[in-house]
FIZA-597999 format. One record per residue (C-alpha): residue in one letter; x, y, z. Coordinates in steps of 0.5 Angstrom, whole numbers, plus 500, padded with zeros to 3 digits. Each point is the difference from the previous one (the first is absolute). Layout:
// residues N
+--------+-----+-----+-----+
| residu |   X |   Y |   Z |
+--------+-----+-----+-----+
|      a |   X |   Y |   Z |
...
+--------+-----+-----+-----+
// end
This chain:
// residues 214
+--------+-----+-----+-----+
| residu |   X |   Y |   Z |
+--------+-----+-----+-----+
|      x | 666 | 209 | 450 |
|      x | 498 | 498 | 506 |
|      x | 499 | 507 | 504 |
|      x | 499 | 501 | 508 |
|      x | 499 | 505 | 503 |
|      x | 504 | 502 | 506 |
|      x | 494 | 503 | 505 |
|      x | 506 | 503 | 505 |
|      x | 499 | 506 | 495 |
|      x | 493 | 499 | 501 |
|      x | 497 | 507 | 504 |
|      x | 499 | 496 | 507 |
|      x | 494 | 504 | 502 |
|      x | 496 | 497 | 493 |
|      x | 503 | 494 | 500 |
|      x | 494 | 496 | 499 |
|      x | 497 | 505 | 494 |
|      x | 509 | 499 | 497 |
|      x | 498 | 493 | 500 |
|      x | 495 | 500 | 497 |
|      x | 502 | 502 | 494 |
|      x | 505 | 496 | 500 |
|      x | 495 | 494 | 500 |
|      x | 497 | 504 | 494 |
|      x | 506 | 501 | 496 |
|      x | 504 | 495 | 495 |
|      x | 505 | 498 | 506 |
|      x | 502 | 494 | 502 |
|      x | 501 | 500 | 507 |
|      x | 500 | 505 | 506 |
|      x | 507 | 500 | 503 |
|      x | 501 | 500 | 508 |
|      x | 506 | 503 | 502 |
|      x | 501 | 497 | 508 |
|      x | 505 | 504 | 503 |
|      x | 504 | 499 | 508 |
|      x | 504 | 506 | 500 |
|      x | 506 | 495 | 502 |
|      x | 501 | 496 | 493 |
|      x | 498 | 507 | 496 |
|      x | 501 | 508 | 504 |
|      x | 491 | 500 | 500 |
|      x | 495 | 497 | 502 |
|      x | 494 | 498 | 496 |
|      x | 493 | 496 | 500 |
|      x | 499 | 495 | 506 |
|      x | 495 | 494 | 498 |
|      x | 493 | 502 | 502 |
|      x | 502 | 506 | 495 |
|      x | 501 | 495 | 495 |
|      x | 494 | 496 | 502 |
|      x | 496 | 506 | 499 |
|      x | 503 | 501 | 493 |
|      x | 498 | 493 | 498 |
|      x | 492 | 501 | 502 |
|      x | 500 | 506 | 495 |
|      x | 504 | 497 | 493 |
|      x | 499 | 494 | 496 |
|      x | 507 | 500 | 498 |
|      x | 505 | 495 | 503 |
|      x | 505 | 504 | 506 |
|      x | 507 | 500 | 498 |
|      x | 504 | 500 | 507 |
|      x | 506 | 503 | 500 |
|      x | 503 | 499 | 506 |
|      x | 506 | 504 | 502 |
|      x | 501 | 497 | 507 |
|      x | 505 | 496 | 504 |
|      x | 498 | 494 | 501 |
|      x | 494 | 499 | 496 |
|      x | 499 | 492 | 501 |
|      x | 497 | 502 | 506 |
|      x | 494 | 504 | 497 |
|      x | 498 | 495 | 495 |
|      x | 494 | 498 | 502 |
|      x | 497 | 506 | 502 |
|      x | 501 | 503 | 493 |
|      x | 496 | 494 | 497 |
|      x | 495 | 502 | 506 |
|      x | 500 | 507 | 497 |
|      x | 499 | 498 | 493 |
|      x | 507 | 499 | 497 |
|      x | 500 | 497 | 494 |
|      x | 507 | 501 | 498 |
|      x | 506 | 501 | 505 |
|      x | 507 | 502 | 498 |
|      x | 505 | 502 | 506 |
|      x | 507 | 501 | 499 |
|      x | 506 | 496 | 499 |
|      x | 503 | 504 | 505 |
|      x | 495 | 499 | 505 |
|      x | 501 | 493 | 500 |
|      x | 505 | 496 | 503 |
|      x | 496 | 492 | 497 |
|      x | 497 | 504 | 493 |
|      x | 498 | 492 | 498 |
|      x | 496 | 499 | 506 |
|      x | 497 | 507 | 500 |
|      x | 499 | 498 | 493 |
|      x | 496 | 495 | 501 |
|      x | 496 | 501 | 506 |
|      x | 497 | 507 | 496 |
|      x | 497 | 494 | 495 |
|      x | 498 | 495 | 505 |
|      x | 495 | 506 | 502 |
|      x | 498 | 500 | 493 |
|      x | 503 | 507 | 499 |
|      x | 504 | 500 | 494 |
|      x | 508 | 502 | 501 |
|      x | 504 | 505 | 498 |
|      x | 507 | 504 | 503 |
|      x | 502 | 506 | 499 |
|      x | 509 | 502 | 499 |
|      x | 501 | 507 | 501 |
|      x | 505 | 504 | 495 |
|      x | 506 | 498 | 503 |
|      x | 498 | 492 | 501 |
|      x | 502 | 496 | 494 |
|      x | 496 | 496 | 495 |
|      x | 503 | 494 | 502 |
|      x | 499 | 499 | 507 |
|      x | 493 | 498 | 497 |
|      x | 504 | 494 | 496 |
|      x | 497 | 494 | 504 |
|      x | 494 | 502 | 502 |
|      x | 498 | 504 | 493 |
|      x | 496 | 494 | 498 |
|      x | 495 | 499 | 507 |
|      x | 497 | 507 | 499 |
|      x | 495 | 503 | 497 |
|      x | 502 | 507 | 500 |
|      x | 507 | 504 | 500 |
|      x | 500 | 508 | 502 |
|      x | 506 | 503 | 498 |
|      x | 501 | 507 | 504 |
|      x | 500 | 505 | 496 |
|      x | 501 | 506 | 506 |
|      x | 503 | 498 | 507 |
|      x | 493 | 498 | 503 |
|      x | 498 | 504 | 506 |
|      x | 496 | 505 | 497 |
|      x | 496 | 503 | 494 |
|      x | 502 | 504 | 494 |
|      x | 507 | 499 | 499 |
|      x | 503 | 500 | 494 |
|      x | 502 | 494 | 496 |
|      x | 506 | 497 | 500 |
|      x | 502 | 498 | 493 |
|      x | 504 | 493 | 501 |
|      x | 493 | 498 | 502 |
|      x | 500 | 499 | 493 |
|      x | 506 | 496 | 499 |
|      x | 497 | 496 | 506 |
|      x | 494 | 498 | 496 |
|      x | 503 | 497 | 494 |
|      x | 505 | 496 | 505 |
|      x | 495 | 497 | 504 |
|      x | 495 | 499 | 493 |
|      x | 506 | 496 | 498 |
|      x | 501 | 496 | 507 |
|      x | 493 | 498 | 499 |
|      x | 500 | 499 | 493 |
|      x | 506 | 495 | 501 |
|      x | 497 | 497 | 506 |
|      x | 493 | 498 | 497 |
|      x | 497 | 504 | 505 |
|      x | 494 | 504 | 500 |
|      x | 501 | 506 | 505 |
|      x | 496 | 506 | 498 |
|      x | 504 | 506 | 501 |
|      x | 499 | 506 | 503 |
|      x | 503 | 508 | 500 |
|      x | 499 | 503 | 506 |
|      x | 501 | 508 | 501 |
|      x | 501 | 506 | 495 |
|      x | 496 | 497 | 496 |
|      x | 497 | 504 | 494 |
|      x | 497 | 501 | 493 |
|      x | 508 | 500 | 498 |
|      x | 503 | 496 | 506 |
|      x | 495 | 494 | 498 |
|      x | 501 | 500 | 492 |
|      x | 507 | 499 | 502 |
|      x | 499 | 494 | 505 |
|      x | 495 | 497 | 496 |
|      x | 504 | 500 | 494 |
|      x | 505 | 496 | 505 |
|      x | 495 | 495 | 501 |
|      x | 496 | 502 | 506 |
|      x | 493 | 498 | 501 |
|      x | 498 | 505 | 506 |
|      x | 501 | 506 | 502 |
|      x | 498 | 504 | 506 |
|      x | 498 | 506 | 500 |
|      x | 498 | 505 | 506 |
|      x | 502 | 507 | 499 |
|      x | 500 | 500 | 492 |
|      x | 492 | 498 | 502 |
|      x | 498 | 503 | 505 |
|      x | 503 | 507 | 499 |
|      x | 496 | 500 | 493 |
|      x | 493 | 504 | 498 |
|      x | 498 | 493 | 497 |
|      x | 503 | 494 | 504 |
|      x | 496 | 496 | 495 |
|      x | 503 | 502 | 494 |
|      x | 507 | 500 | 504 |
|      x | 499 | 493 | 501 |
|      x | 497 | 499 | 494 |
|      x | 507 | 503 | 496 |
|      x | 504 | 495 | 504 |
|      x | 495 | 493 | 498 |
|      x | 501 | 502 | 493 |
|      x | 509 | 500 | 501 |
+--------+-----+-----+-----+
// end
């Protein structure tokens, strides 16, 4: 399992030091959540922040934009040293174009659906993306509890790609812990994103170390 920790979970007046192990650890990813409080009721991370985070870890940023209107930060992600962007089908008024301009910046492209928007909404551009992350919370804040139809998501959208011959990864995203992710990594994920259940650990480590050995 491919675990990244979500640093919005992450003590803010230590940033550098939480990251830090992170980068130390068997994670795969450090997981950036971008909010405008327009899109999700919060406001998170701007792009120098991110920027910052990318000159103190050697792994790749995962870039979770829950903005309206994502195609106009494109560039400045890459800038800021995003190496996957995934924005939300419900952001996106042309999702294949936004699709493809992520990868024309040689970012790898991914789409978020939240929990009230179907699997097959993805149906014709499953086979264009790198990464599908399926809400397992209503995004806009950290620590929620999971939503259990995630997992049922999950199987669904590992058939869609399995039936497309496509080569998507899948991602869980909020709630997640030692029981949440068995269940999704039975259903055939291949990322989780973990924030609280990292951070709020004495051992952040061994936490995210549980998650890689799903």
């Amino acid at each position: 399992m491919i675990v990244s920790p979500s640093i919005l979970s992450a003590n803010f007046g230590y940033l550098a030091k939480d990251i830090e192990i992170v980068d130390k650890s068997e994670a795969g990813y450090v997981h950036i959540d971008v909010m405008d409080g327009v899109f999700v009721p919060n406001i998170t991370f701007a792009f120098p922040i991110m920027k910052a985070v990318k000159e103190v870890t050697d792994k790749p940023l995962d870039v979770h934009l829950m903005i309206v209107e994502p195609q106009n930060f494109i560039k400045e992600v890459k800038k800021c040293g995003g190496d996957i962007m995934t924005v939300h089908y419900e952001a996106c008024t042309h999702l294949h174009r936004v699709i493809q301009q992520i990868k024309a910046e040689g970012m790898k492209a991914g789409v978020a659906i939240n929990p009230a928007t179907p699997v097959a909404m993805l149906t014709e551009v499953i086979n264009d993306l790198d990464v599908v992350c399926v809400m397992s919370v209503n995004p806009g804040f950290a620590a929620q509890k999971f939503i259990g139809n995630a997992v049922n998501k999950v199987k669904e959208l590992k058939m869609l790609i399995e039936q497309k011959g496509a080569h998507a990864l899948i991602e869980v995203d909020g709630g997640i812990n030692a029981e949440t992710g068995r269940l999704v990594a039975e259903a055939g994920a291949d990322i989780v994103v973990a924030g609280n259940y990292v951070f709020s650990d004495s051992d952040p480590k061994s936490a995210i170390s549980r998650l890689h050995s799903l």
